[in-house]
N, CA, C and O atoms as CSV, one atom per row, in Angstrom:
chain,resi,resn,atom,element,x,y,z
A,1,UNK,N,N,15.563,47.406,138.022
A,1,UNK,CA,C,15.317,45.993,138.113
A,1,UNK,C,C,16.244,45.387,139.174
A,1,UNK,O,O,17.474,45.380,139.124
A,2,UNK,N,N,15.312,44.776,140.333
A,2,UNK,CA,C,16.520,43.894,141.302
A,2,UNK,C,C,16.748,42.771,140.783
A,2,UNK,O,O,16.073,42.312,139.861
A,3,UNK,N,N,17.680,42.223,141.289
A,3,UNK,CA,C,18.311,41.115,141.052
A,3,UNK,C,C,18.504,39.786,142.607
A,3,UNK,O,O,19.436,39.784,143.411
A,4,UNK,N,N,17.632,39.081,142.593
A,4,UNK,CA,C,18.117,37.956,144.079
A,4,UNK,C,C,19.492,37.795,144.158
A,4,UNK,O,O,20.275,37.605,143.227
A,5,UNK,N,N,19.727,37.887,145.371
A,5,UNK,CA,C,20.956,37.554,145.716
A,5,UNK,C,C,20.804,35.810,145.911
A,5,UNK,O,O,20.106,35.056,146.589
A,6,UNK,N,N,21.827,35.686,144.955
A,6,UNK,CA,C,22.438,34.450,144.991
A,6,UNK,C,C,23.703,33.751,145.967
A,6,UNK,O,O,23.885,32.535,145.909
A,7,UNK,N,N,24.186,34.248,146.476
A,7,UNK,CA,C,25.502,33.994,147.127
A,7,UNK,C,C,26.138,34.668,147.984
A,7,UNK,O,O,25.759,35.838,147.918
A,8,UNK,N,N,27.218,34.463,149.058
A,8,UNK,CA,C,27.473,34.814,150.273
A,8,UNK,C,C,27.015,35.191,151.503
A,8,UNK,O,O,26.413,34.321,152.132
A,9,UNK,N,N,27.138,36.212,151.980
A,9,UNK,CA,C,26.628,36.455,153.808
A,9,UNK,C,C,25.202,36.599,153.215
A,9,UNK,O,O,24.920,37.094,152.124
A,10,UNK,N,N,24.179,35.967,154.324
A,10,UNK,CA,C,22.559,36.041,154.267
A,10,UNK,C,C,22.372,37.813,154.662
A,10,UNK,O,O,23.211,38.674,154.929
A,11,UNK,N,N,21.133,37.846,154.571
A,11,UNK,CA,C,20.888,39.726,154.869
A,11,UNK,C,C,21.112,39.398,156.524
A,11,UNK,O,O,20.900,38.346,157.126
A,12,UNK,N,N,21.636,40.734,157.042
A,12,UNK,CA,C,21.743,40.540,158.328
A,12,UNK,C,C,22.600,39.937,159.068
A,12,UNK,O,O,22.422,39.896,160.285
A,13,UNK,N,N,23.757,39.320,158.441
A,13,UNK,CA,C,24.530,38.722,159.003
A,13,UNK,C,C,26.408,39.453,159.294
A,13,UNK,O,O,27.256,39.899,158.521
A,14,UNK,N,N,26.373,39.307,160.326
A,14,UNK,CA,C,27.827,40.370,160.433
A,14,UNK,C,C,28.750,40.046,159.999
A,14,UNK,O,O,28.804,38.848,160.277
A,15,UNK,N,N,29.806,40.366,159.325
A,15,UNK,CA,C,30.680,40.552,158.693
A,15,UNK,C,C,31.368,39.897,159.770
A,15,UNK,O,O,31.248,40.453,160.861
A,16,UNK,N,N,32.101,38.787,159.728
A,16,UNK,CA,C,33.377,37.982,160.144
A,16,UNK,C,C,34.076,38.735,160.461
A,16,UNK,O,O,33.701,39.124,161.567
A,17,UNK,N,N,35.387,39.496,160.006
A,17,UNK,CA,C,36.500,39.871,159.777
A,17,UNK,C,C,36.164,41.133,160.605
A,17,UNK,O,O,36.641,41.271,161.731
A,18,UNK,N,N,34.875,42.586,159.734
A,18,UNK,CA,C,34.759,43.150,161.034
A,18,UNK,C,C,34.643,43.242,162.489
A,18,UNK,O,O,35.210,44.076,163.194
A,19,UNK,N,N,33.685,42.104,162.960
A,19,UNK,CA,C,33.544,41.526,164.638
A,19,UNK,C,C,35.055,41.392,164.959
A,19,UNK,O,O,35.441,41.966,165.978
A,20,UNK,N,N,35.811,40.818,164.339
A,20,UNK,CA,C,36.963,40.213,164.905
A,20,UNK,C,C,38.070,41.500,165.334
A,20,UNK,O,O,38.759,41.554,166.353
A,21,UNK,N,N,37.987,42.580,164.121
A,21,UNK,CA,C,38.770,43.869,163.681
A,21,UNK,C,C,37.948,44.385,165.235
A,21,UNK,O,O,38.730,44.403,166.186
A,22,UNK,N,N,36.890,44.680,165.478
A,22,UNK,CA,C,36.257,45.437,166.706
A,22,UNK,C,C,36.948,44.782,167.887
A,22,UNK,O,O,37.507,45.545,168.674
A,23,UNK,N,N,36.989,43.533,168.114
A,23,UNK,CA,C,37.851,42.727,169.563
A,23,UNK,C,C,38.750,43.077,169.773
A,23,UNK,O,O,39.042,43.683,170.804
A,24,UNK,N,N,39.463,42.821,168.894
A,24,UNK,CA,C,40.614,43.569,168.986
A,24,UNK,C,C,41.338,44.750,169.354
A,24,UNK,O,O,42.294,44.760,170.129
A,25,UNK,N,N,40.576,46.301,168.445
A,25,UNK,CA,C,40.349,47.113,168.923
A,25,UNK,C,C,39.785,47.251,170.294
A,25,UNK,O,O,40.402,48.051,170.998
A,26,UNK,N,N,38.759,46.664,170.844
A,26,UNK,CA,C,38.724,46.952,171.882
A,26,UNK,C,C,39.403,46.715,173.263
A,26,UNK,O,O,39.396,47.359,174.312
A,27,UNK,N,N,40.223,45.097,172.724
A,27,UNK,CA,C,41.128,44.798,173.790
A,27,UNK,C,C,42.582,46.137,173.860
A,27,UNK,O,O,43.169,46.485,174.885
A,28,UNK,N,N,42.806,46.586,172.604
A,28,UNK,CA,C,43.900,47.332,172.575
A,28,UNK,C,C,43.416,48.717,173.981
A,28,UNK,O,O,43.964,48.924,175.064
A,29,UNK,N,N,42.244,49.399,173.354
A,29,UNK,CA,C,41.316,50.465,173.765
A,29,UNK,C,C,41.633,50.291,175.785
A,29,UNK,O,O,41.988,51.074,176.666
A,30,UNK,N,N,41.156,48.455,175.718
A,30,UNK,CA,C,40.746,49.040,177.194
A,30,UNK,C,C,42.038,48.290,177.604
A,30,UNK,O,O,41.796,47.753,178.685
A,31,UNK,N,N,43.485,47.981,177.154
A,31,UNK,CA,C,44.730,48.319,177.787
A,31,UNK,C,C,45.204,49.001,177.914
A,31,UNK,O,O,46.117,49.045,178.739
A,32,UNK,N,N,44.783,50.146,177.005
A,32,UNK,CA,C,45.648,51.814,176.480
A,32,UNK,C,C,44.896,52.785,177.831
A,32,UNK,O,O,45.415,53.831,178.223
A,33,UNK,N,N,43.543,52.187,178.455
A,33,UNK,CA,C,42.839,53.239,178.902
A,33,UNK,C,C,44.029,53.428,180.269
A,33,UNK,O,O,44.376,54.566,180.585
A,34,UNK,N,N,44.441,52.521,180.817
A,34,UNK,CA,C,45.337,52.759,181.597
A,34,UNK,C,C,46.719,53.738,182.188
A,34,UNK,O,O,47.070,54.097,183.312
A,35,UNK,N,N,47.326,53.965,180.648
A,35,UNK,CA,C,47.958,54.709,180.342
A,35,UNK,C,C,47.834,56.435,179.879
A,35,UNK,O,O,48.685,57.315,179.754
A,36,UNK,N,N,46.633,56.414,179.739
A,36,UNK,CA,C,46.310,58.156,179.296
A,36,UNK,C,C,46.458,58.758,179.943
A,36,UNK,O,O,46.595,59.896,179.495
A,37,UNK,N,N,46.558,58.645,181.337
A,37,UNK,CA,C,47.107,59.775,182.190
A,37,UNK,C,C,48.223,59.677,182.053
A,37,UNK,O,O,48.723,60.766,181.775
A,38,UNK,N,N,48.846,58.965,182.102
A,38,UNK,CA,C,50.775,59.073,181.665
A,38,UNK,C,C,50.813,59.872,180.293
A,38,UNK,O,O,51.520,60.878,180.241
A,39,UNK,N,N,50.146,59.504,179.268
A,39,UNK,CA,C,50.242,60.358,178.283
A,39,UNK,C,C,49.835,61.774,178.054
A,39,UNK,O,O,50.324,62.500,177.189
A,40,UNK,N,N,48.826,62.135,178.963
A,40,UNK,CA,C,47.929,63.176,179.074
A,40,UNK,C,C,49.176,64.517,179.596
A,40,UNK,O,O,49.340,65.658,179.166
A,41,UNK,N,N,49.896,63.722,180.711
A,41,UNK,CA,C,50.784,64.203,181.663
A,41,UNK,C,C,51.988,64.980,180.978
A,41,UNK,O,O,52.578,65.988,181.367
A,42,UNK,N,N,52.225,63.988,179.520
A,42,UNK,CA,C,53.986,64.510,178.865
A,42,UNK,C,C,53.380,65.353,178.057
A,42,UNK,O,O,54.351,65.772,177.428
A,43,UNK,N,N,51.804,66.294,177.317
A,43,UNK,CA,C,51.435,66.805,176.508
A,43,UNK,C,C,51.505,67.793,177.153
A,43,UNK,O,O,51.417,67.885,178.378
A,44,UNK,N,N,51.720,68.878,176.141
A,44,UNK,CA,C,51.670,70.683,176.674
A,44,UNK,C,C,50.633,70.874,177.143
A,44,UNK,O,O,50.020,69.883,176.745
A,45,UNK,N,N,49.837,71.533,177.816
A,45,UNK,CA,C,48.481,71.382,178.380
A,45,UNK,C,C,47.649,72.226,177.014
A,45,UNK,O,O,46.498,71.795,176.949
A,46,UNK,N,N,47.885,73.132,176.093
A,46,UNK,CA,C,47.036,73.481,174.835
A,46,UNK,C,C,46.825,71.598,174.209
A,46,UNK,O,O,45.735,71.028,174.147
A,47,UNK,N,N,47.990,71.058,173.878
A,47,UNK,CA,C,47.342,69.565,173.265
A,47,UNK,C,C,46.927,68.855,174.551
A,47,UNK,O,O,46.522,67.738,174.227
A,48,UNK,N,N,46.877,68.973,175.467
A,48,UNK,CA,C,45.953,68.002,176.870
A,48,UNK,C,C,44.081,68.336,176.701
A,48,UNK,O,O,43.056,67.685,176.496
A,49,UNK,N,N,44.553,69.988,176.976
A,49,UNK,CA,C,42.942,70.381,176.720
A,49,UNK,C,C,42.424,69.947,175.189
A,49,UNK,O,O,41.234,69.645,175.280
A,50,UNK,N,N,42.803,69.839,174.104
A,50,UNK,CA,C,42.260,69.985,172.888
A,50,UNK,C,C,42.478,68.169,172.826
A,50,UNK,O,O,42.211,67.908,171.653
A,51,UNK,N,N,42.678,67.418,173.229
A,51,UNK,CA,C,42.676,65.544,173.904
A,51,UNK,C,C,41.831,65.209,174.239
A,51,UNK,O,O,41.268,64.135,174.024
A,52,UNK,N,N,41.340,66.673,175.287
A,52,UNK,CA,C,40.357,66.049,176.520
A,52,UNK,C,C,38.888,66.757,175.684
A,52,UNK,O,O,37.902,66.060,175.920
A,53,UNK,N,N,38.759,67.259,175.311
A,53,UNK,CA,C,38.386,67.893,174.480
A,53,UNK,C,C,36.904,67.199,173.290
A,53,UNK,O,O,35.689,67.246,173.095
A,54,UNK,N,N,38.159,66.622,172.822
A,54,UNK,CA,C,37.992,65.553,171.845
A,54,UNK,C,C,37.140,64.290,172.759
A,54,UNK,O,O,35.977,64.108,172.399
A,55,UNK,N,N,37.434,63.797,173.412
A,55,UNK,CA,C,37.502,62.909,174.375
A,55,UNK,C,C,35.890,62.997,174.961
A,55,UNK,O,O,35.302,61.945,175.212
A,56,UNK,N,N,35.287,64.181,175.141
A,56,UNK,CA,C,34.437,64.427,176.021
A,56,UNK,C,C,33.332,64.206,175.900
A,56,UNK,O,O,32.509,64.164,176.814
A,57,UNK,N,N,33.025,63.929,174.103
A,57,UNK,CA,C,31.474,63.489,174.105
A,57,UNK,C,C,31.344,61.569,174.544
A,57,UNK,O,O,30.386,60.874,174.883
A,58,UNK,N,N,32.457,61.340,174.373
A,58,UNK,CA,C,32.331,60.079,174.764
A,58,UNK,C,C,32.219,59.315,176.216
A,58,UNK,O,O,31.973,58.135,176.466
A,59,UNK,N,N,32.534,60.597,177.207
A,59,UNK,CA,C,32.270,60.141,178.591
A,59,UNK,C,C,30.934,60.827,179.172
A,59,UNK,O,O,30.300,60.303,180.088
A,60,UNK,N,N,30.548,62.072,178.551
A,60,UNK,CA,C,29.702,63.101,179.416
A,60,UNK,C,C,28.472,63.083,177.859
A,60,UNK,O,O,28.967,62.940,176.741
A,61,UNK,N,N,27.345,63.201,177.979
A,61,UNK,CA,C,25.941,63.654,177.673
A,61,UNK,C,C,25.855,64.646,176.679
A,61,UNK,O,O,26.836,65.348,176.923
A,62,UNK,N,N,25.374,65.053,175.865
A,62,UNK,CA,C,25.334,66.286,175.328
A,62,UNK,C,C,24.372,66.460,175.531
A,62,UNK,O,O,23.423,65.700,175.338
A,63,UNK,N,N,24.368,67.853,176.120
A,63,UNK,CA,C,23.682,69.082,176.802
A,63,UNK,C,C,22.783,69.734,175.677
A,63,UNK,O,O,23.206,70.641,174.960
A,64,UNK,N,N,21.377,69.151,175.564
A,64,UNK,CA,C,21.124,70.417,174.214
A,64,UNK,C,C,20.085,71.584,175.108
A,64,UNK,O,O,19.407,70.958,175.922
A,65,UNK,N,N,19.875,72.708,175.140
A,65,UNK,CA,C,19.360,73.852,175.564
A,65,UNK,C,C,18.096,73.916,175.498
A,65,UNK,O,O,17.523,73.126,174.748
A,66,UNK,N,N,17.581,74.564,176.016
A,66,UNK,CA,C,15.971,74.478,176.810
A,66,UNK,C,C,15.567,76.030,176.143
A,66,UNK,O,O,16.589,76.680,175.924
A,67,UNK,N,N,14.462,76.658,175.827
A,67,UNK,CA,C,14.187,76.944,175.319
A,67,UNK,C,C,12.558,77.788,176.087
A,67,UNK,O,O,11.537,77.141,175.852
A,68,UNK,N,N,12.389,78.890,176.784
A,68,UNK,CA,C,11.218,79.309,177.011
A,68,UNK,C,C,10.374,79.417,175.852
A,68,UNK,O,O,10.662,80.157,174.912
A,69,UNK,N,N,8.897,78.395,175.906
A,69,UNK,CA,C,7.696,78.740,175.255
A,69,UNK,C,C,6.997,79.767,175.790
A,69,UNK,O,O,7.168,80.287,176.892
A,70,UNK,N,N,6.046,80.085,174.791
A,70,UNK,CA,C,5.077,81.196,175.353
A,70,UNK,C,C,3.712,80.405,175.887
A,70,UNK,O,O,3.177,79.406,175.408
A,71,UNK,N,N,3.369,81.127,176.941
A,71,UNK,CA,C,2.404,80.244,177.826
A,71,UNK,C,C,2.472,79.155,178.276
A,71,UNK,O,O,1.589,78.310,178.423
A,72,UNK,N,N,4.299,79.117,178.686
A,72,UNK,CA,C,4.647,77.766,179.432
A,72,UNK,C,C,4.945,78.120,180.409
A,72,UNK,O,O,5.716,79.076,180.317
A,73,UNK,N,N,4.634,77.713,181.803
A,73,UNK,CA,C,4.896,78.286,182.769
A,73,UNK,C,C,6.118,78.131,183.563
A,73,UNK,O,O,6.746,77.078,183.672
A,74,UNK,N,N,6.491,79.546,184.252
A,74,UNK,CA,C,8.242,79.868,184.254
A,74,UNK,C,C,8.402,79.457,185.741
A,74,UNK,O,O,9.510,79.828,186.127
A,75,UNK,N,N,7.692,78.816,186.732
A,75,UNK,CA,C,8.244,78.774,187.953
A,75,UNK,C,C,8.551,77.472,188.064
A,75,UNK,O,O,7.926,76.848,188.922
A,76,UNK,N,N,9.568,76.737,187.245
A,76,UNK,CA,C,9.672,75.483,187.332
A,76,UNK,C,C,11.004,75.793,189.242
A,76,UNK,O,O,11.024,75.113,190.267
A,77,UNK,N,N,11.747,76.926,188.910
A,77,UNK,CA,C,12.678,76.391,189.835
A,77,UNK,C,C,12.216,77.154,191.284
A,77,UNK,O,O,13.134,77.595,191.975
A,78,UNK,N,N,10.907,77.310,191.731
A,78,UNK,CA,C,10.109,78.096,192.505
A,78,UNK,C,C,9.614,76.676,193.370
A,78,UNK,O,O,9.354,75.585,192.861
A,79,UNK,N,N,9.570,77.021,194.769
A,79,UNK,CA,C,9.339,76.032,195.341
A,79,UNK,C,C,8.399,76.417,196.412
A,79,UNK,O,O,7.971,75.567,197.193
């Protein structure tokens, strides 16, 4: 059995406090971006790579793999 909502935020409406929590964060984010190479620089390069690592789906694409069908034809890189 539902029950109507009677009271507070309408459906759909964003959360105050979160929006504000995200600005923030992001002003911190894109002052800090400045500095990661200074930080990148004082890390052993095992914690640089395993940083950058981490780091990587957020600048570059993920790559998902291609896959030969049968009776698909193979001279795509044939010119």
């Amino acid at each position: 059995m539902k029950t109507t909502k009677t009271g507070g935020r309408q459906k759909g409406t964003p959360n105050r406090i979160t929006k504000e929590l995200r600005i923030v964060l992001k002003n911190i984010l894109h002052s800090e971006l400045e500095n990661i190479a200074v930080y990148l620089e004082k890390l052993e390069p095992k914690e640089r790579l395993e940083i950058l690592v981490k780091l990587m789906p957020y600048a570059l694409p993920k790559i998902e793999m291609v896959h030969y069908k049968e009776n698909e034809p193979s001279n795509y890189w044939d010119d």
